[in-house]
C-alpha positions as a Python dict, from the first residue, in 0.01 Angstrom:
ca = {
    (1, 'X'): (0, 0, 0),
    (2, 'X'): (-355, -147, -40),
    (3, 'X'): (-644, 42, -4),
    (4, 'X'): (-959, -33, 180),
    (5, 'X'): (-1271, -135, -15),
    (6, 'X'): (-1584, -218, 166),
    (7, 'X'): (-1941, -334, -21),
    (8, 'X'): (-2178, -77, 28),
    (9, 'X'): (-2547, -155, -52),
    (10, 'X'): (-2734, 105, 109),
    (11, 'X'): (-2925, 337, -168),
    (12, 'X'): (-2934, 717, -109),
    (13, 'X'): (-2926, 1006, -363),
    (14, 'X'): (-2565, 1131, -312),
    (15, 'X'): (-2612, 1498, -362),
    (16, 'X'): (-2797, 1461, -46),
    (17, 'X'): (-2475, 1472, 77),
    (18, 'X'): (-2303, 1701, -118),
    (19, 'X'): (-2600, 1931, 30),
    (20, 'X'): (-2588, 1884, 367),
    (21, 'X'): (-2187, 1833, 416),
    (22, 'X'): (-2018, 2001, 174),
    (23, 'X'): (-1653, 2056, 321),
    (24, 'X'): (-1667, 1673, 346),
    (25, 'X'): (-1833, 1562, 26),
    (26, 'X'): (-1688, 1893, -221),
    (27, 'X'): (-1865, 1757, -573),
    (28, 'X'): (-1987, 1449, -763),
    (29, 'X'): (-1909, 1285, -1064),
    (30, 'X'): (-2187, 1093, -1247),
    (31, 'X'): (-2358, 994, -1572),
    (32, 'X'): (-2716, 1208, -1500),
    (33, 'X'): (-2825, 919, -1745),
    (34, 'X'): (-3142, 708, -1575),
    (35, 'X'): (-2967, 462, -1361),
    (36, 'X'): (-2874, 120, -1505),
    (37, 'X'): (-2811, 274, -1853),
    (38, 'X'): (-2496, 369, -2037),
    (39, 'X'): (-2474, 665, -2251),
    (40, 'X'): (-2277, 637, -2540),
    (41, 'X'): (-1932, 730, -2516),
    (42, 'X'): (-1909, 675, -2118),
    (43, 'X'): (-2097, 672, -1806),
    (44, 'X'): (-2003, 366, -1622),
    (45, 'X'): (-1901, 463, -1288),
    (46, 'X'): (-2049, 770, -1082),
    (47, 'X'): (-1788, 845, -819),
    (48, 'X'): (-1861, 1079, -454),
    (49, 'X'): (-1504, 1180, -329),
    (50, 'X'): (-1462, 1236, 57),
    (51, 'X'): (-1264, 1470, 192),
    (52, 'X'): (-1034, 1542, 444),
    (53, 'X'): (-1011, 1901, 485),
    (54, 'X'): (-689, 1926, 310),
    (55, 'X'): (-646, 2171, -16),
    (56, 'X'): (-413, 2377, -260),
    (57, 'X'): (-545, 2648, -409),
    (58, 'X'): (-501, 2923, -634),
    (59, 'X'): (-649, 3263, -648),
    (60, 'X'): (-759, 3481, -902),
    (61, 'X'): (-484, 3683, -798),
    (62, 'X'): (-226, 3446, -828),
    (63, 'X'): (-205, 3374, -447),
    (64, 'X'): (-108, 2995, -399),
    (65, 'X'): (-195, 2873, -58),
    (66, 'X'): (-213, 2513, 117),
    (67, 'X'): (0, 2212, 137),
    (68, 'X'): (332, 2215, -53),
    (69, 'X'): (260, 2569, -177),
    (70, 'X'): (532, 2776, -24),
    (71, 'X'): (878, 2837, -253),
    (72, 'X'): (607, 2679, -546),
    (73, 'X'): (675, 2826, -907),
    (74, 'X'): (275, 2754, -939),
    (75, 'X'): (-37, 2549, -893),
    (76, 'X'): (111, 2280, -1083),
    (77, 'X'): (446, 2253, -959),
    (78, 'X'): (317, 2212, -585),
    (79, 'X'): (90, 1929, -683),
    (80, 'X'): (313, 1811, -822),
    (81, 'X'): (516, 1803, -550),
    (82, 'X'): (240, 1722, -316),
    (83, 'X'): (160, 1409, -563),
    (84, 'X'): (522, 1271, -539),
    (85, 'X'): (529, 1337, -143),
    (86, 'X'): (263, 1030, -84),
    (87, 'X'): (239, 872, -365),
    (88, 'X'): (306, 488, -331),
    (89, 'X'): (270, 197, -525),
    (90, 'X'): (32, -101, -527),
    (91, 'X'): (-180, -345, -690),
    (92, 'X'): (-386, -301, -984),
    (93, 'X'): (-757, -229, -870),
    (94, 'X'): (-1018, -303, -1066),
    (95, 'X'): (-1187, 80, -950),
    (96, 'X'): (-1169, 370, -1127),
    (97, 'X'): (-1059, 586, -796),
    (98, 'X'): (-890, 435, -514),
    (99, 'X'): (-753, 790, -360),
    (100, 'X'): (-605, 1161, -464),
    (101, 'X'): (-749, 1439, -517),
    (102, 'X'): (-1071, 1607, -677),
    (103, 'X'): (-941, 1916, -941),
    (104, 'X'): (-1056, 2216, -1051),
    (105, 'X'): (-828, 2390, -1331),
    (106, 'X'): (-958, 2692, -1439),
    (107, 'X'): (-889, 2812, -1797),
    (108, 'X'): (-644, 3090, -1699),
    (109, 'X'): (-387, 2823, -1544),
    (110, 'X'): (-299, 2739, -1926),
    (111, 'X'): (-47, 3070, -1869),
    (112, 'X'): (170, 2789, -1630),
    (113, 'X'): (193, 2534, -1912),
    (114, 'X'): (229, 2799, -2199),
    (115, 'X'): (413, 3091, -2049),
    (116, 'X'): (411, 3286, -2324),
    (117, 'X'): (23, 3312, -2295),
    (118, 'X'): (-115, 3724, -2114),
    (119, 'X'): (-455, 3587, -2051),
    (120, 'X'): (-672, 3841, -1837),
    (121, 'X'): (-736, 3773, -1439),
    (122, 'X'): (-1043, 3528, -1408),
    (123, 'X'): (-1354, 3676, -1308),
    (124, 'X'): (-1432, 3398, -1043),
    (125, 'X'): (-1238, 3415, -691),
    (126, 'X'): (-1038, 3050, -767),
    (127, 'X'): (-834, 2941, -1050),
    (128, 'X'): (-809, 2645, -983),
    (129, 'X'): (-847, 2345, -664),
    (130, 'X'): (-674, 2038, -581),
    (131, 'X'): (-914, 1902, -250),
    (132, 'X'): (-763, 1630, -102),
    (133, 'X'): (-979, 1302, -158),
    (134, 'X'): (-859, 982, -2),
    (135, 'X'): (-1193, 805, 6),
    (136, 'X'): (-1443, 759, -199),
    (137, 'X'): (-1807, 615, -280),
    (138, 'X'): (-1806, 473, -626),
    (139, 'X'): (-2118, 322, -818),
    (140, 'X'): (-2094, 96, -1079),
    (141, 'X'): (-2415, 178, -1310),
    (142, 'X'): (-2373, -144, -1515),
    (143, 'X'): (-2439, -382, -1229),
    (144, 'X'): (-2572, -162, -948),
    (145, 'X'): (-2300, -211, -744),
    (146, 'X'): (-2147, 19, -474),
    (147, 'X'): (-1824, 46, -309),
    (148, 'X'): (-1664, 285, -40),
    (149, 'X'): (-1317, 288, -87),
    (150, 'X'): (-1030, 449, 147),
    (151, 'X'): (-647, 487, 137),
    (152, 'X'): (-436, 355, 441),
    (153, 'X'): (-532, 563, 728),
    (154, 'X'): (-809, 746, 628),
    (155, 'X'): (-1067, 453, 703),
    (156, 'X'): (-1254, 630, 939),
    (157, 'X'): (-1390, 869, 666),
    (158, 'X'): (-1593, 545, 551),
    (159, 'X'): (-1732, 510, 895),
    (160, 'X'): (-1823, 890, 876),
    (161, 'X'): (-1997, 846, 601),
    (162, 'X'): (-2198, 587, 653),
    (163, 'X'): (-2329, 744, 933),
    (164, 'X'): (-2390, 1076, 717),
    (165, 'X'): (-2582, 863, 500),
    (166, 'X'): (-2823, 778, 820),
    (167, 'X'): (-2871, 1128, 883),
    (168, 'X'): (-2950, 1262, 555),
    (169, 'X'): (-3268, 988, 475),
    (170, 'X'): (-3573, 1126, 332),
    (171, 'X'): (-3641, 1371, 67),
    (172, 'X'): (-3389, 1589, -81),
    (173, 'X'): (-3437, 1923, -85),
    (174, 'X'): (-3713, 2186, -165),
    (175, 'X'): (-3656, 2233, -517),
    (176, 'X'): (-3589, 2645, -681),
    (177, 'X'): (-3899, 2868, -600),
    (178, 'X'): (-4039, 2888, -958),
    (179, 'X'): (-4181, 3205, -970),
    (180, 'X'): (-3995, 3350, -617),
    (181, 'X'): (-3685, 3463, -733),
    (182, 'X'): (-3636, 3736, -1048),
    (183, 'X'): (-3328, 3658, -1243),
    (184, 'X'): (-3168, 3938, -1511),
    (185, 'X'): (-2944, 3802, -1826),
    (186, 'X'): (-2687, 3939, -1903),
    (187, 'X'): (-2528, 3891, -2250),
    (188, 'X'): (-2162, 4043, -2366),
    (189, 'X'): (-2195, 4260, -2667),
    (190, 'X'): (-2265, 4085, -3032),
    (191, 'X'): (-2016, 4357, -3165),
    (192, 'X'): (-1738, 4198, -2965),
    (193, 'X'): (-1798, 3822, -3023),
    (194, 'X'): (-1810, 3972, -3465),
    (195, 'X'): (-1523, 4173, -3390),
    (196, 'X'): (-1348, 3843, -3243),
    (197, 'X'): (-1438, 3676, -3561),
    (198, 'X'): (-1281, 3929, -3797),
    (199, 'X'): (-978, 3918, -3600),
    (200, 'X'): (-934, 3572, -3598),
    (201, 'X'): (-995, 3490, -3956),
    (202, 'X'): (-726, 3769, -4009),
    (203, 'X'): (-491, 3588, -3827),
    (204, 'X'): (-576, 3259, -3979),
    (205, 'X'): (-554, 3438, -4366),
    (206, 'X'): (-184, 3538, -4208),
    (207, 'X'): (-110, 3156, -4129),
    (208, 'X'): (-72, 3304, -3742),
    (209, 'X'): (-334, 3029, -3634),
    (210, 'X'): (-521, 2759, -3783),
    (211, 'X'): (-801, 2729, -3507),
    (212, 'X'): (-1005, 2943, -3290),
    (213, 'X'): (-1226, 2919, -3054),
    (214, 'X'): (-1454, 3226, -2977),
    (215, 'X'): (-1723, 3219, -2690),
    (216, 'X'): (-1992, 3488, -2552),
    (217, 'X'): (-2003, 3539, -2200),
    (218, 'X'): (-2345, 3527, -2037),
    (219, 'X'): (-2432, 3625, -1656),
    (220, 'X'): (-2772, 3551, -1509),
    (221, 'X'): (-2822, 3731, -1154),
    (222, 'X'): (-3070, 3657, -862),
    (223, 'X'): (-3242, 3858, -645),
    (224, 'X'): (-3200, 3608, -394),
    (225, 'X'): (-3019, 3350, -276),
    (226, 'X'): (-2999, 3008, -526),
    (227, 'X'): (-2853, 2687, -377),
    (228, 'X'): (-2599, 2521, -669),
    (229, 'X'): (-2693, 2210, -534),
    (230, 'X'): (-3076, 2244, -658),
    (231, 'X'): (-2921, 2421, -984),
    (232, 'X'): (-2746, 2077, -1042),
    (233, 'X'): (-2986, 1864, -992),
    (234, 'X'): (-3237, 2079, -1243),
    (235, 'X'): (-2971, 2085, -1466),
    (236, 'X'): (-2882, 1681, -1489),
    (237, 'X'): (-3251, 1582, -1513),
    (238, 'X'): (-3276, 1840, -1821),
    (239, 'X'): (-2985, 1783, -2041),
    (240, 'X'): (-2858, 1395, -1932),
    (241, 'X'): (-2508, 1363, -1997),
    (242, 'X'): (-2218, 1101, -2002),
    (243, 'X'): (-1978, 1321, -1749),
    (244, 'X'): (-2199, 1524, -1575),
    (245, 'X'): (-2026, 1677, -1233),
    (246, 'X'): (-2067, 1917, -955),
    (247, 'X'): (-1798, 2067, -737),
    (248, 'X'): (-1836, 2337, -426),
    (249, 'X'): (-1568, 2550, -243),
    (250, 'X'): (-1720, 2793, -31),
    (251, 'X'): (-1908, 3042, -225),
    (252, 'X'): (-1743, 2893, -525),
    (253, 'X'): (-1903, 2607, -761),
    (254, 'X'): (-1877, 2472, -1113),
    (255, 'X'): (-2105, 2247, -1304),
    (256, 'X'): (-2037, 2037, -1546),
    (257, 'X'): (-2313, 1853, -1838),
    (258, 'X'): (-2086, 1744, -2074),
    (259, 'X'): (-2109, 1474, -2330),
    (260, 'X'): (-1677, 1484, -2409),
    (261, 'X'): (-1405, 1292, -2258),
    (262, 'X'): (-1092, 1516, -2247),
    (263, 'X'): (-899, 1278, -2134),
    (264, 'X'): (-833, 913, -2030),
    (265, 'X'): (-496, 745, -1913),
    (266, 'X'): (-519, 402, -1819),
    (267, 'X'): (-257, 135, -1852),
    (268, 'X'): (-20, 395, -2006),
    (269, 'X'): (-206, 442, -2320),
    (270, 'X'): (-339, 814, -2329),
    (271, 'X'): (-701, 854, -2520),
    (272, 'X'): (-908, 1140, -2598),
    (273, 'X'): (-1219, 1185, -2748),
    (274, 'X'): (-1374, 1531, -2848),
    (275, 'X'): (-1697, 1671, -3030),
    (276, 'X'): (-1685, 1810, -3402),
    (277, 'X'): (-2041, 1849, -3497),
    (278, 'X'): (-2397, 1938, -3363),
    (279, 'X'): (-2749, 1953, -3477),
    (280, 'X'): (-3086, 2027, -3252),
    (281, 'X'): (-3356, 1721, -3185),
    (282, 'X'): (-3626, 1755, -3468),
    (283, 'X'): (-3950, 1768, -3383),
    (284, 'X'): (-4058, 1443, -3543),
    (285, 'X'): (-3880, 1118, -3658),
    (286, 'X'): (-3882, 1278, -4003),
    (287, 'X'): (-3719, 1631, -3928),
    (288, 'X'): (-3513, 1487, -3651),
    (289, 'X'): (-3347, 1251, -3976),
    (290, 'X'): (-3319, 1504, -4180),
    (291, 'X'): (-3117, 1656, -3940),
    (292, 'X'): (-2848, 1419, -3882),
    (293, 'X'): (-2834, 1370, -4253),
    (294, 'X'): (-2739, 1724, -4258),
    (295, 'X'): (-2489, 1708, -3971),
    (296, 'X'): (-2341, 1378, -4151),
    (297, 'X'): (-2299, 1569, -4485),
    (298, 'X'): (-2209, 1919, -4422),
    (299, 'X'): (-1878, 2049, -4564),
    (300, 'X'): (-1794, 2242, -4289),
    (301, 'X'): (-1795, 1982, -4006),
    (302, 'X'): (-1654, 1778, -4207),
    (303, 'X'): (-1348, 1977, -4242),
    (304, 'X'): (-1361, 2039, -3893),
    (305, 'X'): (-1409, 1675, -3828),
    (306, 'X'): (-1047, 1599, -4016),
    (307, 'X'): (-946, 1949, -3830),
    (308, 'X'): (-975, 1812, -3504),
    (309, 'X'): (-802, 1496, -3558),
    (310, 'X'): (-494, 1652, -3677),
    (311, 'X'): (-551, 1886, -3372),
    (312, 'X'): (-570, 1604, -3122),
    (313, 'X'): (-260, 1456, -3255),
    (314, 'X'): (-51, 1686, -3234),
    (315, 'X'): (-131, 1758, -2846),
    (316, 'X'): (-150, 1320, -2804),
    (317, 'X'): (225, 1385, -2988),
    (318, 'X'): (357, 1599, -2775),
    (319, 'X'): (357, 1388, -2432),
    (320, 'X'): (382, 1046, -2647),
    (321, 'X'): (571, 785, -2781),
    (322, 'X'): (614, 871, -3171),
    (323, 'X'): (440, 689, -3418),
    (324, 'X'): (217, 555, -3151),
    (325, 'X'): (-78, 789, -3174),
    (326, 'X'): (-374, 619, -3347),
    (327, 'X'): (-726, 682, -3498),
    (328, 'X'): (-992, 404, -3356),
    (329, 'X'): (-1297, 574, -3377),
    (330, 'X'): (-1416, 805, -3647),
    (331, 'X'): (-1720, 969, -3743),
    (332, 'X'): (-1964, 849, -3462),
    (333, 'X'): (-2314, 976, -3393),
    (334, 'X'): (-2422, 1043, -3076),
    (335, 'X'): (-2822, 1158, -2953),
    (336, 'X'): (-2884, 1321, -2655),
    (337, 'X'): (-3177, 1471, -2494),
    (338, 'X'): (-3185, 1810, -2699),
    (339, 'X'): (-2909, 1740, -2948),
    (340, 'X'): (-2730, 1500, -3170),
    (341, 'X'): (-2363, 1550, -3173),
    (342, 'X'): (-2134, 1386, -3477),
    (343, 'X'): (-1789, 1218, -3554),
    (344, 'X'): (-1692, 1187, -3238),
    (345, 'X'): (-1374, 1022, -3267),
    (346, 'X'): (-1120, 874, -2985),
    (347, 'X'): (-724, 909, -3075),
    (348, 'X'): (-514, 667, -2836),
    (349, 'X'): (-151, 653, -2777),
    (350, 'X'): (124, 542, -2564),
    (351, 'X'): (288, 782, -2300),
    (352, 'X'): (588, 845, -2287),
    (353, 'X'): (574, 957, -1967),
    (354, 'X'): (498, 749, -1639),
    (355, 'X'): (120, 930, -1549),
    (356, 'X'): (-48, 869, -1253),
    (357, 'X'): (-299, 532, -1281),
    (358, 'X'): (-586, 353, -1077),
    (359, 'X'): (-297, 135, -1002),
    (360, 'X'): (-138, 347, -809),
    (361, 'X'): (-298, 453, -460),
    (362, 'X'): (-286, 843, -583),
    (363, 'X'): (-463, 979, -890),
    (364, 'X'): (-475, 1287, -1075),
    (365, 'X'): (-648, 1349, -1382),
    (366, 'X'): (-819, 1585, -1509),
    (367, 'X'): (-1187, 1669, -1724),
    (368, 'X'): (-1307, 1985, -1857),
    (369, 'X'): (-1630, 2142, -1965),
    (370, 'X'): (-1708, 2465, -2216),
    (371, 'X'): (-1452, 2702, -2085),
    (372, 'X'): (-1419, 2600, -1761),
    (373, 'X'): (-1203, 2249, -1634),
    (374, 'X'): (-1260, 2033, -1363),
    (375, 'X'): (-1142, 1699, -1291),
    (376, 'X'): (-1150, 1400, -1030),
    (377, 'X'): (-912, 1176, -978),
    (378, 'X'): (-1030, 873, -1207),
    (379, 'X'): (-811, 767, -1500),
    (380, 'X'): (-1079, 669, -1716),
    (381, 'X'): (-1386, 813, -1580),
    (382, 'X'): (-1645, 604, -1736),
}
């Protein structure tokens, strides 16, 4: 089955989109880099999926609901099935998305792949999403080029949208009221996050664990209404980042600014590439040195450097062909905007299972950010 591709050359700001139709455009997926630049470590392609109307999802309360959900162990299981019911076969496409789905996997869906987890109920209303997505606008930041993409069937989405894309010329939207709207932070106790700590080194002194990973929850409340969509855009034009990403479900959104790559399957090799270091911008060439030199040379992320490489392959071991996982990148700097993260390094290996790939006319993957995941279906995302 070949999918439809179409040039597109028409140049609009996507989220305009996102904004005005969001049951048909549900999120984004971009580098918020300035356009025609790379970021290091990604940010080729920026990719709109477009919906149509069909989704699985799971509630905070464990209800499953949508296609393929009923007699379901879980999430996974029916899209899984789902997956298998249309996926097909065909030729290797140059495009990082060429049809599937656009996820959302919430961190408290780790209890279906590690049963023996008790996490606590999320506080949000969905676990996790899988929206149907089986077209797509995809940019190519390199070379400025734009494609709309569609599986069999579905190619009247494409003329939908370029129609949207008529309606929605002109400015964006009215940007957050700056002084309008009174917000109140909230921040969970210090004593718990140092009581976390205790515990944990505890159970690393009893050889229970070897890693932890403690974070604080903060809530920020408005006294009136804030549109995600504006909270996005304020976000990416403050802290660029490689995978930066938006997603809305009713009352329901996730953002993402994120300068990791979970991961990346693409012509059966499975990569990964995660974060072990990071140090503030200085405010002058001089301190701004000094501080990478400190990042470069500190003990501690060292250790956690060499940490996180035996972490990653162990989890690249477990799905992969042994003896095939491999080190290619080690101890890379990376600046941002506000930060400078170090040794970022990228483990590849061979699957042993067949995964989903751009060569197929379905796609699932997967991306996270901080505690929350969300993914589109793009097997190597930049």
């Amino acid at each position: 089955m070949v999918p439809t591709v179409r040039s597109f050359s028409v140049e609009f700001e996507p989220l305009r989109l996102v904004a005005r139709f969001p049951d048909t455009y549900p999120g984004l997926l971009e580098s918020s880099a300035p356009i025609g630049t790379l970021v290091a470590g990604g940010g080729r392609f920026d990719i709109l999926p477009i919906s149509c109307g069909e989704c699985l999802r799971l509630d905070a309360n464990r209800g499953l609901s949508g296609p393929h959900a009923a007699g379901a162990e879980g999430f996974l299981s029916a899209l899984e099935d789902w997956w298998r019911a249309l996926r097909s076969l065909g030729t290797a496409a140059p495009l990082p998305f060429i049809g599937g789905w656009l996820l959302y996997l919430g961190y408290e869906l780790a209890a279906e792949i590690e049963p023996r987890l008790r996490l606590p109920p999320s506080p949000d209303s969905v676990t996790a999403l899988a929206i149907r997505a089986p077209a797509a606008w995809i940019r190519d930041r390199s070379t400025m080029q734009t494609w709309l993409v569609a599986e069999p069937g579905y190619e009247a989405l494409l003329d939908a949208f370029e129609t949207h894309v008529r309606e929605v010329a002109g400015p964006l939207f009215a940007k957050m009221p700056a002084g309008g709207a009174r917000f109140e932070i909230q921040e969970e106790n210090p004593a718990r996050f140092l009581g976390a700590v205790s515990r944990a080194l505890d159970y690393i002194a009893a050889g229970d664990v070897y890693q932890s990973n403690l974070s604080r929850l903060w809530q920020v409340r408005s006294d009136l209404p804030l549109d995600p969509v504006s909270i996005y855009e304020t976000l990416r034009s403050t802290n660029p980042s490689p995978f930066a990403a938006m997603m809305r479900y009713g009352d329901f959104s996730v953002m993402s600014s994120s300068p990791e790559r979970l991961l990346s399957i693409r012509g059966g090799i499975a990569s990964t590439r995660p974060i072990a270091g990071t140090r503030p911008r200085g405010t002058s060439p001089e301190t701004d040195a000094a501080l990478v030199e400190s990042l470069l040379n500190n003990e501690k992320e060292r250790a956690e450097h060499v940490m996180l490489i035996d972490l990653e392959r162990n989890d690249l071991g477990r799905v992969c062909v042994g003896g095939s996982v491999r080190v290619d990148e080690y101890m890379v700097l990376e600046t941002y905007a506000h930060v400078h993260h170090n040794r970022v390094e990228r483990e590849r290996a061979a699957s042993r299972r067949r995964f989903p790939d751009p060569s197929d006319s379905r796609l699932v993957s997967r991306r996270d950010h901080h505690r929350r995941s969300q993914g589109a279906l793009h097997g190597n995302h930049r």
